[in-house]
N, C-alpha and C positions, 0 to 999 in steps of 0.2 A: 506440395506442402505436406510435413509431417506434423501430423497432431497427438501430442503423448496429454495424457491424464497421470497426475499425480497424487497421491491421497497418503495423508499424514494422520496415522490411526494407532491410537492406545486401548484398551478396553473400551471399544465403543459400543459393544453388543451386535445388534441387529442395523445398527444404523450403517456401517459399513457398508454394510449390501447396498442399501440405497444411496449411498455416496458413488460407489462403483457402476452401478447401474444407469446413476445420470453420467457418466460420462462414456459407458457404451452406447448409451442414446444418442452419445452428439459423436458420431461415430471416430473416436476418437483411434489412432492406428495401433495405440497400446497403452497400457493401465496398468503406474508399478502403485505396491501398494507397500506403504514403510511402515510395520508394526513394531511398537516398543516405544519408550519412557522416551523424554528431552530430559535427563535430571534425575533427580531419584525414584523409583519407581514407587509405585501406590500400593500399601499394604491393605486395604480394607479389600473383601470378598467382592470382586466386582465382574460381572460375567464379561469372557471374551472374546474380543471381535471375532463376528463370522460373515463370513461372504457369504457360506452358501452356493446357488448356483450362480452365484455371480463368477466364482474361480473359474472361468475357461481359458481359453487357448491366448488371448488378448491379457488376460491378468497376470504379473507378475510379482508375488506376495513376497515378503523378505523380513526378516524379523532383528533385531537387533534393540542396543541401548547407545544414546547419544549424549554427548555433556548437553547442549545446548541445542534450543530448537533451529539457529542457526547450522548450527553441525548436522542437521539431521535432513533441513534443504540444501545443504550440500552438498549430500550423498544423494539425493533427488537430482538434483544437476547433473553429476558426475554420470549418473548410470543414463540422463537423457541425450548427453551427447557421444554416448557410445553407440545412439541408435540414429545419428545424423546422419543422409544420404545427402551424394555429391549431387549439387544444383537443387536442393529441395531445402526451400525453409523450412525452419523448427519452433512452431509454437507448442506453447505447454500449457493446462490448466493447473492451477492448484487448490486444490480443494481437502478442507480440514473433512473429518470421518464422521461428524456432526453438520455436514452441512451438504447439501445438493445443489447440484446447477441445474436451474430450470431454462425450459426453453431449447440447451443444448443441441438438440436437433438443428437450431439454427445458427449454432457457432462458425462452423468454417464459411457460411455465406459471409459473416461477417470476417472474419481475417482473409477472405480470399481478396474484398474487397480491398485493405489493406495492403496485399500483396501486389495485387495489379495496379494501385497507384504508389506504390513507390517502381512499377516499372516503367512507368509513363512519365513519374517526375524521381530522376536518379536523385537528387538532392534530398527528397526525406529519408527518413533514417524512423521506423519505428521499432521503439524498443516495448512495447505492451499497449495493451487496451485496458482503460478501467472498466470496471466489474462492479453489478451495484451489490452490497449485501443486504438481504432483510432479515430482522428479527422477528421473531414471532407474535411478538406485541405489534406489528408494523411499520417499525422504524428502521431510518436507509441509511447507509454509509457506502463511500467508495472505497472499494477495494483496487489500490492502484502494484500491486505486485502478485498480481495471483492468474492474468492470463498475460503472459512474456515470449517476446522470441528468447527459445534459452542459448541458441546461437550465439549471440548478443552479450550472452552475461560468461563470467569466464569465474566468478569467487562471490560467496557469500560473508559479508564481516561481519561481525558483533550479533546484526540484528536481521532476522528474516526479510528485513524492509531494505538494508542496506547491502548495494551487491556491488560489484566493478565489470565493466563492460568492455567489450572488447577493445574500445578507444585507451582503457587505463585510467575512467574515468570510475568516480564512486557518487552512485546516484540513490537518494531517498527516496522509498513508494511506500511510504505509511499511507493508514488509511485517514478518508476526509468525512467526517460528518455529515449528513446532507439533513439540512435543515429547510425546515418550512418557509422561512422567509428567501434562501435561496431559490428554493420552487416557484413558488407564489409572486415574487415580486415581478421578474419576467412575463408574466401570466395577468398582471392586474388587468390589462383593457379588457380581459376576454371575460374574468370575476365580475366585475366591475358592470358590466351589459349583462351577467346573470348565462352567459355561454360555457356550456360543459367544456371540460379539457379533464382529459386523460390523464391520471396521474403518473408519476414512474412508478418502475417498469412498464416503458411500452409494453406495447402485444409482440410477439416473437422475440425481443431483446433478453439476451441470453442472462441470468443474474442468478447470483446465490442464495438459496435460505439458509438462514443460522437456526441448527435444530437443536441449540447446547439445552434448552432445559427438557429435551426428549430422553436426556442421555439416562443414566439409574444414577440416584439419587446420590450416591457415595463416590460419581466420576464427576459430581459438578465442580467447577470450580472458573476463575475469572481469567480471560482472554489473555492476558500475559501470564504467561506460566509460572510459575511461582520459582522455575529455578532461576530466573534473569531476578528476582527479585533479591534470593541468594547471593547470585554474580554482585549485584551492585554491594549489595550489607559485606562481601569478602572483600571489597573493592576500598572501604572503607567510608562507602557514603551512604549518608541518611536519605531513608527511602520511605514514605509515606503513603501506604494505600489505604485511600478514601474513596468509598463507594458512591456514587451519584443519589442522596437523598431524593430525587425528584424522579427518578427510572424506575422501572418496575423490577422486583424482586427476582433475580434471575437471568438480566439480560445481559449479565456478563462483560458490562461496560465498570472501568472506573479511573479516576484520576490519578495516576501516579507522579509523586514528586518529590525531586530529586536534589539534593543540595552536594555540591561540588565545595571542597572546603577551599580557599582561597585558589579563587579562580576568576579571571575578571568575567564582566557579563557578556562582553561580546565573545568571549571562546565560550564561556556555556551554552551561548546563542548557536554559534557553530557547530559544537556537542550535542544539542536539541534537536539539529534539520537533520543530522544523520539518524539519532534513536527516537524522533518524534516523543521523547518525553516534554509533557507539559511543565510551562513555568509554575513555580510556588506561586500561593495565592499574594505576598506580602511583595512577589517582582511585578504584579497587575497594576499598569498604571491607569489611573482615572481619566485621562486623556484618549481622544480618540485616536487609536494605532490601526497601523495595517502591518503587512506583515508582505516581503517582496524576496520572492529568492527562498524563504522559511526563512526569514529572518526582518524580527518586528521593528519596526518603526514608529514613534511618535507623531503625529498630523503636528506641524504648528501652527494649522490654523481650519474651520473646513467652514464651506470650500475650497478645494484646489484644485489644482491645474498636473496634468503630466508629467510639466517641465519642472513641479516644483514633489512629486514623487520621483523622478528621477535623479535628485539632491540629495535626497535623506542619507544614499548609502555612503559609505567611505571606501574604496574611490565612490564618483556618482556613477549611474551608469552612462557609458559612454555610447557614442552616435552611430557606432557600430551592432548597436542591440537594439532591438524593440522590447518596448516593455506591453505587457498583456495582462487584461485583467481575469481573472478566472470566475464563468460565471457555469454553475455546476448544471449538468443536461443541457449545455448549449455549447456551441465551438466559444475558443476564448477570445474575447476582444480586444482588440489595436488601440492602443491609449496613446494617443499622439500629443505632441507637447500644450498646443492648445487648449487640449478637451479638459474641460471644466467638472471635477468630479464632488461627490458629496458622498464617499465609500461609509454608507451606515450597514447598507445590508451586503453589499460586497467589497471587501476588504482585503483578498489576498490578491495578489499582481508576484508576475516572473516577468523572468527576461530569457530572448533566446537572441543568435545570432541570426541576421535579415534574412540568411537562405534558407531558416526554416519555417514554416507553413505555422498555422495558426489554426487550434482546435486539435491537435497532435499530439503525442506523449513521442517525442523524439526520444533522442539521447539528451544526459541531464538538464533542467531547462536551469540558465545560469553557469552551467558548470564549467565553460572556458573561463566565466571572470571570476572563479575561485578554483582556478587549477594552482594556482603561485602559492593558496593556505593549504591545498590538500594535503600532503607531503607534512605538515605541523600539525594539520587535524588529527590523521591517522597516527601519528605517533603519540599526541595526548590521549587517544582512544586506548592504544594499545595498551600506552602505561598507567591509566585510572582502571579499567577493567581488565586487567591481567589477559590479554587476550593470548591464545595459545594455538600456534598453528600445526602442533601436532595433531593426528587421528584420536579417536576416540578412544 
């Protein structure tokens, strides 16, 4: 197994070094490090990145300017699989210059573990591991595109989250919120008799801290870079960022939304699962929805049954797929057409084909029964956001 470390660094200061650092901890076989802008670069006085003695022999620093922070995990990609050895997988971490993988030391136990069961069962197919991230306030998000076989991946499009794999398939790894009632509701017998439990992160489970408001005061700014914000306003759509009233000041989270001028709802819906942009607050329907595939649905009634979330889609899903529900720090569960559900606190459900395993981050989950839109997607992608496959 090869394990490359990635790190995507702007004027980070000192924080660099510790980005660098956790990933010689988790003996990673080499550490490129991409200094320079996604977009236009930042005129205020802001001190810049230093390694330090982090630069040794494993670090390979490289300095440039990239249109897009896509363009810029691109060239992350490009230089990782110049370092692929014949018969040795290639995972990667990636890690923003404001944030550290803790635990590291125990990352390859975990992908080796990975690697030895897809040699025992040929049939899976991992394409990453989620990655929890914390904020410094304490709050959890999955990061589902930041530790990747980069083997696996062969282009990144539009969005750091959206890449193509080597099937020729285009798979979304936005991140997922991890919220308290997903923790807790699994958890209730144990609450409930007054029995400790363990919050996430486990002990040795390898996860990110988000160190954005360590950075100097004139490098802060909000998790989506403000040049995709650009991209869309040149693109010619209304773009709304709204800060989370109820977050703490700095945590670098916020709603963007995105108005597509005559467009029907289900290809915006399509346009959505790829850039993980949120709906407008006025498309929130007051009905109980779930959302199958990244793409929402209406309950017409609750509760329901399997066989009557397997209807919602257009086609349904057919008998050739299982549908699964996603219940976050726990493998996903089998929704069989019987089971009788009441989805208040979990509400997302996918589908994969039967010979894949369950609790996985295969190849896309759904993405055979939307191989026939891919081909219409990408090209609405291409022509709303000017996308441009030349170099930087």
């Amino acid at each position: 197994m090869i394990l490359l470390g990635l790190v995507s660094s702007y004027l980070e200061g000192e924080l660099l070094r510790g980005a660098v650092e956790s990933l010689l901890e988790a003996r990673c076989d080499q550490v490129l490090c991409l200094e320079g802008p996604a977009g236009e670069p930042i005129e205020a006085d802001v001190p810049a990145s230093d390694l330090g003695a982090a630069l040794e022999r494993r670090v390979t620093l490289r300095s440039g300017r990239w249109r897009t922070d896509a363009r810029k995990r691109q060239a992350m990609l490009e230089w990782a699989h110049a370092q692929k050895v014949e018969g040795e997988t290639l995972w990667g971490v990636i890690v923003d210059a404001d944030e550290v993988l803790v635990n590291g030391r125990y990352l390859r136990d975990w992908l080796l573990r990975l690697d030895y069961h897809e040699q025992l069962n040929p049939e899976a197919q991992y394409l990453g591991r989620p990655l929890r991230l914390m904020e410094l306030d304490g709050s959890l998000a999955w990061l589902r595109g930041r530790l990747l076989r980069l083997d696996r991946i062969t282009k990144y499009k539009v969005s750091t989250s959206v890449f193509e794999t080597t099937q020729g398939l285009y798979t979304n790894a936005g991140n997922l919120e991890d919220s308290y009632t997903d923790w807790a509701r699994p958890r209730a017998v144990y609450l409930e008799g007054d029995r400790m439990v363990v919050r996430p992160p486990l002990p040795t489970e390898p996860f990110l801290v988000h160190r954005s408001l360590l950075r100097h005061p004139l490098r802060s700014g909000l998790r989506m870079h403000e040049q995709e914000r650009s991209e869309l306003l040149a693109a010619g759509m209304k773009v709304d960022a709204q800060a989370n009233s109820d977050l703490p000041t700095g945590s670098g989270r916020s709603e963007i939304h995105v108005e597509l001028p005559a467009a029907s709802l289900d290809k915006m819906n399509l346009i959505r699962q790829f850039l993980a942009v949120s709906p407008s607050p006025e498309e929130q329907p007051d009905e109980t929805t779930v959302t199958i595939d990244r793409l929402k649905f209406v309950l017409p009634e609750r509760p329901t049954t399997g066989r009557d979330l397997r209807q919602l889609g257009n086609p349904p899903v057919s008998d050739d797929y299982d549908l699964w529900m996603i219940v976050p720090g726990h493998d996903d569960e089998l929704v069989r057409n019987d089971d009788v559900l009441d989805p208040i606190g979990f509400r997302r459900f996918f589908t994969s084909p039967r010979v894949i395993n369950a609790g996985r981050f295969p190849f896309p989950r759904g993405a055979d029964r939307m191989s026939d839109r891919i081909a219409d997607l990408e090209a609405t992608i291409s022509k709303t956001l000017h996308v441009l496959d030349a170099e930087p």
